[in-house]
MITOR-775195 format. One record per residue: x negated, y, z negated of N, C-alpha, C in turn. Coordinates in steps of 0.1 Angstrom, whole numbers, plus 5000, padded with zeros to 4 digits. Atoms other than C-alpha are relative to their C-alpha. Example, Ala and Ser with C-alpha at 12.3 -4.5 7.8 and 13.67 -1.06 7.14 Angstrom:
<atoms>
499149885000487749554922499150125000 500949895000486349894929500850114992 
</atoms>
This chain:
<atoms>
499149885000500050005000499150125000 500749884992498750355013500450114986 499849915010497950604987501450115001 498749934998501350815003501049914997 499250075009503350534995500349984990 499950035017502850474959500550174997 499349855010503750874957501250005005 498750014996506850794977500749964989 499050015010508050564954500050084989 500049915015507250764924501350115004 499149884997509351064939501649925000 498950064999512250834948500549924986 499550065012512050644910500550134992 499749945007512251004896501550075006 498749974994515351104921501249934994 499250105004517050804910500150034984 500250005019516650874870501050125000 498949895003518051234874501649965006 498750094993520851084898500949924981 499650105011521350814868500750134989 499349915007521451124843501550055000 498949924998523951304857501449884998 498450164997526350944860499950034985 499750015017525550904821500750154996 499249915004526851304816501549995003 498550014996529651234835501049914996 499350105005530550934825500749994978 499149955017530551054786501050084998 498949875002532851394796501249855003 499250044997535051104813500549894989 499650075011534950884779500650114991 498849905016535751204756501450085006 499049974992538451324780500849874997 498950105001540150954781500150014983 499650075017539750924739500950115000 499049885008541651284734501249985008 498350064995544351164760500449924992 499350205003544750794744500550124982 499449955012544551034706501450035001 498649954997547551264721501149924999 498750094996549351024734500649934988 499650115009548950804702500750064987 498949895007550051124681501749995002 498949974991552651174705501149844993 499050135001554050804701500449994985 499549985012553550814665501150104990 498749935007555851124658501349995007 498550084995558050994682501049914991 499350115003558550664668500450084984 499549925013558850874632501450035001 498949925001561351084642501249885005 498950135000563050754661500249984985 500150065008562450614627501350084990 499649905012563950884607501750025005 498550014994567050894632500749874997 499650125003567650544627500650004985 500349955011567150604591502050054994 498549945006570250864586501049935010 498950064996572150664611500649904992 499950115010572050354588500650064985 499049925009573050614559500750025001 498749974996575950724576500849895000 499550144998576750364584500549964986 500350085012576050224550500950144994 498549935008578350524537501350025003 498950084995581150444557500249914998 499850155003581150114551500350054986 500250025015580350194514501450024998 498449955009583650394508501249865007 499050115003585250064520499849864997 500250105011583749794501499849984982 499549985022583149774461499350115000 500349865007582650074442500150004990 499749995020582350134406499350124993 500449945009581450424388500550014987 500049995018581250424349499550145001 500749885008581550714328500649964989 500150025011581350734292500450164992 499649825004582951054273500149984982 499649995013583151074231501549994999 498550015004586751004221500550044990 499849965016587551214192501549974996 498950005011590151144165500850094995 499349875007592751374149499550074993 501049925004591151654140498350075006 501449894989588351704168498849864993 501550055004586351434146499949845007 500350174994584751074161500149964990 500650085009585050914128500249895005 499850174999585650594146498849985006 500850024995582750614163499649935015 499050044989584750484194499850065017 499849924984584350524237500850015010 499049974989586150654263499149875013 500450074986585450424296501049985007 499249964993586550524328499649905015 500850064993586050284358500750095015 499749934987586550444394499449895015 500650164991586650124420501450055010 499449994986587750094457501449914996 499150075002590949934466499649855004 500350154995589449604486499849954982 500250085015588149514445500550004994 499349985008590749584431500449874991 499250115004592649234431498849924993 501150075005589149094421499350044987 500549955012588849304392501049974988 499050055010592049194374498949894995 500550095008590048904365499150074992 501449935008587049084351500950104986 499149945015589849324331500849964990 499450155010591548994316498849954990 501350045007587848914303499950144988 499849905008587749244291500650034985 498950005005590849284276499449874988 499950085014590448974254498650044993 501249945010586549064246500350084988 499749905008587649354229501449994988 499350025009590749234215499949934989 500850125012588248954192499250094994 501249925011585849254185500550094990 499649865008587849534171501649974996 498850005006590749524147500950125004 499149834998592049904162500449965013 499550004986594049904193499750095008 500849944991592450034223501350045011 499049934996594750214250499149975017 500850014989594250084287501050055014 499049974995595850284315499250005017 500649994986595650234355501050115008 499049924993596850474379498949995017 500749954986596150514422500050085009 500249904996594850764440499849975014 500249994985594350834476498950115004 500749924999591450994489499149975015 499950014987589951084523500749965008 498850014993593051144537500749875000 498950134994594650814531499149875002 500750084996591650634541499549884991 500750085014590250494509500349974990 499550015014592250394476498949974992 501550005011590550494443501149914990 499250035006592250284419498849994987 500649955012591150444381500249924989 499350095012591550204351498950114994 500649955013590850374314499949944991 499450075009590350224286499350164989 500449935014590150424249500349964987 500350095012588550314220499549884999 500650174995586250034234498950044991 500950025011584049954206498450035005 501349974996580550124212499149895005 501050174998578449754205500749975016 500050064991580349654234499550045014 500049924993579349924257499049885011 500550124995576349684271500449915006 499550105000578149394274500950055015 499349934993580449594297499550015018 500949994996578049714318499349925010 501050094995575749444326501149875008 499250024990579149244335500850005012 499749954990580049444360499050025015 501350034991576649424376499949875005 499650124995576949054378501049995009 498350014995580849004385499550075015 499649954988580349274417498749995007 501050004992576549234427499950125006 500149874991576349604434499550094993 500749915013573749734412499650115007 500649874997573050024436501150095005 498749915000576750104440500350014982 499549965017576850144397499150155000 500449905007576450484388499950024985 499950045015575550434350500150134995 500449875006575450794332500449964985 500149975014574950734299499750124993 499849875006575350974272498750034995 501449965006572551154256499649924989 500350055011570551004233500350044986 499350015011571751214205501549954999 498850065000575251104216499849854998 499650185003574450744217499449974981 500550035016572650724181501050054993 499449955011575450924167501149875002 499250095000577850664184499449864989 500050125004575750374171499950044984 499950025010575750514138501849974993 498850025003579250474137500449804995 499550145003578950104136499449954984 500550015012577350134104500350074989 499349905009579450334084500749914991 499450075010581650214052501149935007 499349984995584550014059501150044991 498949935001587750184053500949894985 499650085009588849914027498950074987 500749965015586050014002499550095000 500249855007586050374006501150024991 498450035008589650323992499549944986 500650075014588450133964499150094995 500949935012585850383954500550154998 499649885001588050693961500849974992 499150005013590350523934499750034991 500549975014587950543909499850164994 499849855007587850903907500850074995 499250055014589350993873501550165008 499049904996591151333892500650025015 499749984979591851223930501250035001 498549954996595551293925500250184993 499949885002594651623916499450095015 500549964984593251693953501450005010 498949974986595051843981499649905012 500250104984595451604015498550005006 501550024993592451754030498749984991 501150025006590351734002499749854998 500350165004591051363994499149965015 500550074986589951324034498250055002 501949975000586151524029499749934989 501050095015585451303996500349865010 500050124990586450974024499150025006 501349994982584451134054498349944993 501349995008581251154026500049884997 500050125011582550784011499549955013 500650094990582050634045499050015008 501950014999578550754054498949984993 501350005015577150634023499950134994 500549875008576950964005498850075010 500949954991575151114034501350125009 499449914991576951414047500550144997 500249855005577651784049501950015002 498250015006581351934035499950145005 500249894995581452254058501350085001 498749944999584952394047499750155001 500149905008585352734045500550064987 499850005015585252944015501450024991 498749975005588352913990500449855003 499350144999589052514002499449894990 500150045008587552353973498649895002 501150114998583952223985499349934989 500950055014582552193945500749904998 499250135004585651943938499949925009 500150104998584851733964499049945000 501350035004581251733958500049924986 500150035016582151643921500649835003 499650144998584351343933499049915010 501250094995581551183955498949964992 501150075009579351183928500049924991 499850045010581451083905500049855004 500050174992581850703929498750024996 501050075003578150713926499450074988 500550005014577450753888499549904995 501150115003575150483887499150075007 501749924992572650693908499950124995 500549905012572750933881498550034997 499849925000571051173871500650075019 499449934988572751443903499450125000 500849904996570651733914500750125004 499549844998572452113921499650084999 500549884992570752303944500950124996 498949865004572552673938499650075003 500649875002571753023946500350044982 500249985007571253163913501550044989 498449965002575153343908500649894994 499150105005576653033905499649884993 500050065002574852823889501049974979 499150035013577052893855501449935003 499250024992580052823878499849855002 500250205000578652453887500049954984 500250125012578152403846501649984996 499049955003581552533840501049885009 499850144994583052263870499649925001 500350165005581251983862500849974985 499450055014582652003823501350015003 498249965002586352123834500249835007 499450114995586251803858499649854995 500250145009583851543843500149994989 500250025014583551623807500649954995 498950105008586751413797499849895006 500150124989585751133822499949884989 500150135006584250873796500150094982 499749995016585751053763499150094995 501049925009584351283735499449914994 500750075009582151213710500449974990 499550025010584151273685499750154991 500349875008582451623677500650095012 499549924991584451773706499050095009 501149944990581251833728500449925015 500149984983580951783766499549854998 500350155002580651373769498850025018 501050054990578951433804499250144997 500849935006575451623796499150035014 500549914992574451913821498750104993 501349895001570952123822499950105008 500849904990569952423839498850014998 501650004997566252453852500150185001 499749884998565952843849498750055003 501550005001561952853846499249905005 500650095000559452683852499349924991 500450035011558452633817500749934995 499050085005561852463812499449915009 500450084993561352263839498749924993 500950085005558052103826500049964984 499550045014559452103792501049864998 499750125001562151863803499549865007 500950074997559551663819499549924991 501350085013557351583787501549944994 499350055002560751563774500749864999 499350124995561951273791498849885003 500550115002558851093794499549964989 500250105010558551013760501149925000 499350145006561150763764500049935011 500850134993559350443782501049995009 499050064988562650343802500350125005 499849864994563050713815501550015003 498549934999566950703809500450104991 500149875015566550923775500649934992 499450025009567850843747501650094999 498449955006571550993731499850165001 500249835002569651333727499450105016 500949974985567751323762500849995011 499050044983570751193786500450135003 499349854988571051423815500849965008 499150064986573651353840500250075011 500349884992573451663858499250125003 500449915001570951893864499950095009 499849904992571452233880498650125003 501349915000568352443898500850145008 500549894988568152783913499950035013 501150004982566752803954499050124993 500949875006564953133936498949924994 500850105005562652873916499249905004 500250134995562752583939498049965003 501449984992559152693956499349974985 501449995011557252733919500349864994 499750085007558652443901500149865011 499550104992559052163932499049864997 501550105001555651943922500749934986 499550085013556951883884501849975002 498250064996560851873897500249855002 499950164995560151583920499549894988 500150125010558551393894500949974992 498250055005561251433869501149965009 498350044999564151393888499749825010 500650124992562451053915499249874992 501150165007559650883892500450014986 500150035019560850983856501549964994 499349984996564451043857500949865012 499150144989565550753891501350085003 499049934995567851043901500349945016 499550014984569650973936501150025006 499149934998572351213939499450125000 500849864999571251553956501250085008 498949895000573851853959499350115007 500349845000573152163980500650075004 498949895003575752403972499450145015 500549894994575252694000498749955008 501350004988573052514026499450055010 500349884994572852774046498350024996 501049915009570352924022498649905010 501150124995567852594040499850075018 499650004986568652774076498450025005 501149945002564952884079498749895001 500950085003562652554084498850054996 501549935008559352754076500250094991 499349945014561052894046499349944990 500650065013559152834012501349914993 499250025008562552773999500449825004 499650034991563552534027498849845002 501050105001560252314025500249974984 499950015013560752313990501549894993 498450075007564552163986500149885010 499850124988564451934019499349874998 500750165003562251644007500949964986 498850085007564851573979501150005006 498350044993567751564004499149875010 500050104996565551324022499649864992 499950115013564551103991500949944992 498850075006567551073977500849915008 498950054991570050823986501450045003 498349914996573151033983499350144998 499849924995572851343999500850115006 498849904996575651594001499350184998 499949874995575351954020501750084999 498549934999578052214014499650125003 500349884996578252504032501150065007 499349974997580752744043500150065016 500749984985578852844079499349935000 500850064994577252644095499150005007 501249934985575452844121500149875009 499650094984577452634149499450105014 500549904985576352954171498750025001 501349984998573052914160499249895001 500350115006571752564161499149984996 501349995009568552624149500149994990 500249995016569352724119500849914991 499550175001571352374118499149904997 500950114998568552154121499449944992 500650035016566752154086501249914992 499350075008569952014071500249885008 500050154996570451774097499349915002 501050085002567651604101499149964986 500250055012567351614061501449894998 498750155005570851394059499849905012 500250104993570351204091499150025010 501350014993566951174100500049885012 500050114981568050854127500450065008 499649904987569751104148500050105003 500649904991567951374147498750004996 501650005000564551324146499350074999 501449874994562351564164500950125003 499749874995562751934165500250065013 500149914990561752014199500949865007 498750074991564151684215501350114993 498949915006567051874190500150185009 499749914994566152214205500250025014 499450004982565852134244501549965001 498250025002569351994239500750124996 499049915002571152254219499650084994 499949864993569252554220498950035010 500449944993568452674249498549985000 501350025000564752534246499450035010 500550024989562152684265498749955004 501450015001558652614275499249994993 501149995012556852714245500949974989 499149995009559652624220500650114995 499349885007561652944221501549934998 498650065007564852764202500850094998 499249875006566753104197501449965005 499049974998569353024219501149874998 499350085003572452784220500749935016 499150044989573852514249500349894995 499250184999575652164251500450074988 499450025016577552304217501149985003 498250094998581052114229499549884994 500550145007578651814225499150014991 500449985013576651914195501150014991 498850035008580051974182500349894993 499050155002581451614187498549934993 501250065011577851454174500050064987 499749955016578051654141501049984997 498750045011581151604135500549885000 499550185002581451234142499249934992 501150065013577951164121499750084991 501149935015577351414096500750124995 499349885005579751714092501549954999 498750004996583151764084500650174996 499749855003584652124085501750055002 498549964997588452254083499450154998 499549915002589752604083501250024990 498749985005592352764062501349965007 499049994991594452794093500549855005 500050174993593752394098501349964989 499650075008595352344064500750094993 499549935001597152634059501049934990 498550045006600852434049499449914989 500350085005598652254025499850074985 501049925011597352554002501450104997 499149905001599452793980499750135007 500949834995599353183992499550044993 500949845006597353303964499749904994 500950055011594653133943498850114999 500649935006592853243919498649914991 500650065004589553113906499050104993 501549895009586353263881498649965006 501250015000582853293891499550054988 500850045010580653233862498950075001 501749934999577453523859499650004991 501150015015574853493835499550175000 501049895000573353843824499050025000 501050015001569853883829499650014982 500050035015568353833790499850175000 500349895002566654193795501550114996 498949945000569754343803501650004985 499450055013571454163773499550084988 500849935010569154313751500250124997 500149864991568954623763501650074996 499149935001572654713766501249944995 498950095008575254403745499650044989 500249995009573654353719499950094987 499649825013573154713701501550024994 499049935003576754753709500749844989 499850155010577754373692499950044988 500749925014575654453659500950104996 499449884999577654773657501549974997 498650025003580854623661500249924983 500350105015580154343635499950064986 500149915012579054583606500950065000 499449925000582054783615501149894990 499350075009585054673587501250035012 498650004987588254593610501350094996 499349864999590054853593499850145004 500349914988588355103613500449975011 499050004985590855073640499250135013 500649914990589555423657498649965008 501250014991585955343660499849915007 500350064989586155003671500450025012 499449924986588155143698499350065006 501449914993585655383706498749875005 501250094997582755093706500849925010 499550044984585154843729499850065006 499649904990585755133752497849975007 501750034992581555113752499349885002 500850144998580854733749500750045020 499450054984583554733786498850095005 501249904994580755033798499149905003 500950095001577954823789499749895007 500250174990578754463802500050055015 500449934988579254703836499250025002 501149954995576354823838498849885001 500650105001574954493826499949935010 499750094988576354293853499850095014 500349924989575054553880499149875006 500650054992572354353896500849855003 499350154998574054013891501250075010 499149984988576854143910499750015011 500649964986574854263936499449885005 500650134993573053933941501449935006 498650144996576453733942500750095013 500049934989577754013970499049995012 501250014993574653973989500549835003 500250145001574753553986501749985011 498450054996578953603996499950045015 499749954988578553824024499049875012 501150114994575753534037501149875006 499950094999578253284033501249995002 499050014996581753384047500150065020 499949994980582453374086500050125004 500249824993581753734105501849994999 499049955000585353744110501050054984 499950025011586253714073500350114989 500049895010587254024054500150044986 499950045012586954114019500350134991 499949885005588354363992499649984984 500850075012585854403964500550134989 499149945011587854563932498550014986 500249945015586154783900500350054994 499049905010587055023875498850104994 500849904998583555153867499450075010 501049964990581555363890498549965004 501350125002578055153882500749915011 500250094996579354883899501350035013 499550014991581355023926498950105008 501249974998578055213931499349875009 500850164994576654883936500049925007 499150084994579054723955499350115015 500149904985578155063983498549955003 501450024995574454993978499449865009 500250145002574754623983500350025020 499249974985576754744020499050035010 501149964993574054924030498649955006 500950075001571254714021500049875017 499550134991572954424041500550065010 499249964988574354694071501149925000 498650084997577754554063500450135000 499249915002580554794075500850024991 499749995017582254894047501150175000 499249845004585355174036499649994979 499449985008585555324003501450084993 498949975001588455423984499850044980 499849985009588655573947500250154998 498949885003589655853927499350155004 501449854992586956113942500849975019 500250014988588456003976501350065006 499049915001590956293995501249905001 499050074995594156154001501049995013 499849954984594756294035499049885007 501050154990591556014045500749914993 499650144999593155734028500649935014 499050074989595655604056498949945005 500850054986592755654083499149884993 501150135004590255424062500649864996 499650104994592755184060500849955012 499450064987593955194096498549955001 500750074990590755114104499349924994 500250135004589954834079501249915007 499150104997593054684092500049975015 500250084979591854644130499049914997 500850094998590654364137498549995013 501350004988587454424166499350024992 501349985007583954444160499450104994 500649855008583454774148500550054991 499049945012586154764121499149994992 500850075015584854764084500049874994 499750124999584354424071500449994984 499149985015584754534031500550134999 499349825002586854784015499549914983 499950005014585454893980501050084996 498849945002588154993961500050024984 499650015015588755113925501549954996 498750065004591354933906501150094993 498749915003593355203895500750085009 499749934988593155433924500249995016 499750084987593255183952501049914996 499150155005595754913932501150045004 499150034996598855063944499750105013 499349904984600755183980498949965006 501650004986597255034004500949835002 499850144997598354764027499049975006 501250074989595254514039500149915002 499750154997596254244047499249965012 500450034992593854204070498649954991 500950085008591754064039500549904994 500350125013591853724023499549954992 500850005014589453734002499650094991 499749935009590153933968498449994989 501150055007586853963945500450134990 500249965010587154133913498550014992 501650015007583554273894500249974990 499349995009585454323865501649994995 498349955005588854323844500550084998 499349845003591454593836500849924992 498750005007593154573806501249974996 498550044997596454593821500349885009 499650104992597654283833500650015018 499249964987599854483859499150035008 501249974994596554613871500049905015 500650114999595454323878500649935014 499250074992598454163899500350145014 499949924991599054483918499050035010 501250054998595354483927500049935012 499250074985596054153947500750005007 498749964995599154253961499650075011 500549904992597054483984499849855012 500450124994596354174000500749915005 498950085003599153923992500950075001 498549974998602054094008500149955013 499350054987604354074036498750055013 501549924983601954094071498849904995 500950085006599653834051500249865008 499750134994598953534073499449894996 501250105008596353344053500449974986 499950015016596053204018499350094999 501449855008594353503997499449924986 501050095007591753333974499650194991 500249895008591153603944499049934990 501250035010587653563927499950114987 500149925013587253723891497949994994 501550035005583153763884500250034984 499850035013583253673848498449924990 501750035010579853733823500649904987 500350095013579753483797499750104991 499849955011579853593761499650205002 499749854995580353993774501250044995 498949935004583654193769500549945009 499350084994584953983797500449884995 499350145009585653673772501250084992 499449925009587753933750501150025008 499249994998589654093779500849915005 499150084994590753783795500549954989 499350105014591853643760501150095003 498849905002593953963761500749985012 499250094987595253883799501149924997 499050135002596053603790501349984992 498450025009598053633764501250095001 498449934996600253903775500849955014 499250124989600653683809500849914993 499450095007601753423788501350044999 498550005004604353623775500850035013 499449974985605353773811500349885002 499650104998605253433821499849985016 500050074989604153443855498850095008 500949994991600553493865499349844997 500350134999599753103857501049934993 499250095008601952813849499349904986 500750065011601352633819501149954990 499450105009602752473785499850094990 500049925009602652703754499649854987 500550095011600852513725499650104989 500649895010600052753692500250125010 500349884997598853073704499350035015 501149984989596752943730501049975017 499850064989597652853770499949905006 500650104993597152533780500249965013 499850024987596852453817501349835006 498850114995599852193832498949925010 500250044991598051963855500949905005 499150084985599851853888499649955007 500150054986599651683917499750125009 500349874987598351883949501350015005 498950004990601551803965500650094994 499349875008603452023935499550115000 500649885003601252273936500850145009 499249864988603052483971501150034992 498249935003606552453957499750054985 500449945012605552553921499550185002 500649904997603852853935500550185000 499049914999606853093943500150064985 499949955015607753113907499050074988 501149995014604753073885498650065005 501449974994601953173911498449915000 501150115004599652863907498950025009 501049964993596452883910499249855005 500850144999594052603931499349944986 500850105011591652563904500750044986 499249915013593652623868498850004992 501349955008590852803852500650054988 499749975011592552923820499849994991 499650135013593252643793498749975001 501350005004589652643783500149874993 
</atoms>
């Protein structure tokens, strides 16, 4: 080969290479070109076949719900079933079944099964009603069977039947109720039975002294075990039925009485008027059942050491307590030596708390302080005359102290029924139709006057019981006492002059006490609730204005500084009822007792006495006349050993001779109270003016 040959081929091997090149570029543009068509395309097919997919999809839905509405069908619902009076005490369900017409004829069997299930479980007659409807024009019969009063336990049973029997577990719509609804239902199956609340509501030594609805709040309490709150309003007798629940469990003695401070003379004063004859005197005419008040804290750990010198910690003859009455003012200092006495020393397990309200406050000193003896004890009774149904917050502390199984947690209780938000703002209130029906089928029971109206006379009259502070005692009784005492009782003039200043004194005495018990009332009667609060000194109608202000209650007054030209207008406009009326009228008793109609108040509160008997009744009358649609409940605030023991002696006894501000029995000199029957008490009333509680006959 010729040296120009060998460079031929060279030239022609390098021709051929670039040649080749250019195939290999072209041939890669012609591979990434075919892969982004084949991608597209494979896009393309894939959101095709999707959207095919997704058409198919709601076609088969359409299908499948056409069809649906003409093969089985079953929707369950479940609703609370309340009882006469708004309350579930049966603890009982509504169940509603909503089924096509093709199942119909195949459901008779299934409601034959039913039917007898229930008629082997439950002694109460259940109520089963069918009716047929027509719906989509004609197209599709709903045929509705009810039953009411199917025994909770069986609800299950029910249920899971129906799932079998029709094989159509994705045509059952199940809605079950909330969990606080179903825990309150299933507490229902564990309640007393109705045979031996009877039996233990016989044992109480004054049940035929209780009006209808009272005998029915000492049952509601018998059949939750002593676990429940007595939410009457004020004037329907919540301390007597507190008294008769405890009195069934007086084996779980000693009984604990929570109190705001005002009344705790009031609770010693109705425990002795109703138990203190229960198991007899002694023979020295003292009080057979033996009440304490805790006033200190020094008392308190006094009856501590007290009681554990005796090894079996029931006490001896000198040591037995049966009742001991605290404060809430105290509760916080004294709660470390309390528990022990009344749990480890003591074996108390009856706990009272008069005015539960006062507990509304969970991060309350008072409120952490009284709530671990409502959950330690085994009997547990709340009495309160509000509730705070509009607030449910301030619900929660008592309920989850009486029934900690169905309400557990604070923040499940507040997302339910208030308004829970995000961060636990609880302020506000929802589902309360069904917070309603769950409190009141497991834990509350609450009337109105107006519930029980034909049950109560028109006018009772009952005493609150104030202690005088000791200072106060000191200070302004006592001088004038001493004084009288040294005086020889043929000094007619001066004791006159000194009475005239003991009645001063005990007024002035009883200033702050009144003002606390005004304060504690206004706390504890319904916003709508009006009230006319009667004096005779200026101290304590003073007090009564300061008390108004304190608390921004609206408020008229009325006494003998006041023109007579404004009277009318200040009581036209206590007597409207809107939100901007006044809610008390203070009133002096001489110069407001006659010609003022208010009857737009039912509850009468006296600071003090007058003297005159006629006062007295004319007084109420402002109240208790024609245009009166309520019972009027007339409170008398009455100091212990004060000038108020004196003038009601004198009351009384010129009533007596009148003969008709209490009925009674004339024995010696003294009054003795007639006890009746509740039923006698309305028709009695007309005549004699009977009062609910006969406070008199000491």
């Amino acid at each position: 080969m010729s040296l120009f040959d060998e460079e031929e081929d060279d030239f022609e091997i390098e021709m051929d290479k670039e040649k080749f090149d250019q195939i290999i570029v072209r041939a890669e543009e012609e591979k990434r070109k075919k892969q982004r068509t084949t991608t597209t395309n494979a896009f393309d097919f894939m959101k095709n076949s999707q959207q095919q997919q997704r058409q198919q999809q709601q076609q088969q839905e359409v299908l499948q719900q056409q069809n649906y509405q003409h093969q089985h069908h079953a929707v369950k619902k479940i609703s609370i079933l309340p009882s006469e009076g708004g309350n579930n005490n049966a603890g009982r369900v509504k169940f509603e079944l909503f089924i096509s017409a093709p199942i119909a004829r195949k459901f008779d069997r299934l409601v034959a099964k039913f039917d007898a299930a229930f008629a082997r479980e439950s002694a109460e007659e259940y109520e089963r009603r069918e009716q047929l409807e027509e719906i989509n024009n004609g197209t599709v019969m709903k045929n509705i069977i009810t039953w009411d009063g199917i025994p909770h336990g069986r609800l299950d049973l029910v249920v899971s039947s129906l799932k079998r029997q029709f094989d159509i577990n994705d045509a059952v719509n199940i809605l079950y109720p909330h969990p606080f609804v179903r825990r309150s239902l299933r507490s229902a199956d564990r309640m007393i039975h109705d045979k031996m609340v009877d039996n233990q509501f016989n044992s109480i030594p004054f049940k035929d002294k209780l009006f209808p609805f009272q005998s029915e709040g000492v049952k509601f309490v018998l059949k939750r075990d002593g676990r429940a709150m007595i939410g009457d309003e004020m004037g329907l007798g919540k301390s007597i039925q507190a008294l008769g629940v405890s009195k069934v469990y007086s084996k779980d003695w000693p009984c604990v009485i929570f109190c705001p401070s005002s009344l705790k003379d009031t609770w010693k004063h109705e425990i002795e008027k109703w138990l203190g004859g229960v198991d007899g005197d002694d023979g020295k005419g003292e009080c057979a059942v033996k009440v304490r008040k805790i006033e200190s804290a020094k008392e308190s750990k006094d009856i501590l050491n007290e009681m554990r010198k005796n090894s079996n910690g029931s006490g001896s003859a000198s040591t037995k307590i049966d009742f001991i009455i605290v404060p809430y003012s105290i509760c916080n200092q004294i709660q470390k030596e309390l528990f022990e006495l009344v749990f480890n020393v003591m074996k108390a397990n009856v706990v009272v708390c008069d005015e539960s309200h006062f507990l509304k406050d969970r991060k309350a000193k008072r409120t952490m302080a009284v709530v671990p003896f409502l959950i330690r004890a085994k009997r547990a009774i709340c009495l309160t005359g509000t509730p705070a149904l509009a607030k449910p917050i301030e619900l929660f502390s008592q309920l989850t102290s009486l029934r900690p199984d169905i309400f557990p947690k604070l923040s499940e209780y507040g997302q339910r029924y208030c308004s829970g938000g995000r961060f636990g703002a609880f302020s506000g209130s929802s589902e309360s139709q069904e917070l309603f029906a769950v409190v009141s089928s497991s834990v509350m029971i609450r009337r109105k006057k107006k519930d029980v109206l034909t049950q109560l006379p028109p006018k009772q009259r009952e005493q609150i019981f104030l202690e005088i502070p000791k200072a106060e005692r000191t200070s302004k009784i006592q001088p004038i006492v001493q004084a009288m005492n040294a005086l020889p009782e043929t000094e007619t003039l001066e004791r006159k002059m000194l009475m005239n200043k003991y009645y001063l004194s005990t007024a002035e005495a009883k200033v702050k006490t009144v003002q606390n018990y005004l304060q504690n009332l206004l706390e504890s009667v319904d916003e709508e609730k009006k009230i006319l609060f009667f004096a005779h000194h200026k101290c304590l109608l003073h007090a009564a204005v300061e008390t108004m202000e304190k608390t921004k209650t609206k408020f008229i007054r009325i006494d003998g500084e006041t023109p007579s030209g404004l009277r009318q207008g200040l009581v036209d406009s206590f007597q409207r009822c809107d939100a901007n009326s006044p809610k008390v009228a203070v009133l002096s008793i001489k110069a407001a007792g006659v010609g003022l109609t208010l009857t737009r108040a039912s509850l009468v509160v006296f600071s003090e006495y007058s003297w005159t008997p006629a006062e007295i009744l004319q007084a109420e009358d402002r109240a208790h006349r024609i245009g009166q649609r309520d019972s009027v409940l007339v409170q008398f605030l009455h100091a212990k050993d004060s000038v108020d023991d004196i003038i009601w002696q004198s009351v009384q006894n010129k009533l007596e001779t009148l003969g008709h501000f209490l009925d009674g029995t004339k024995k010696g000199n003294k009054m003795e109270t007639k006890m009746e029957d509740a039923a006698d008490r309305r028709q009695s009333f007309d005549a004699t003016q009977k009062t609910l509680d006969e406070f008199v006959g000491r």
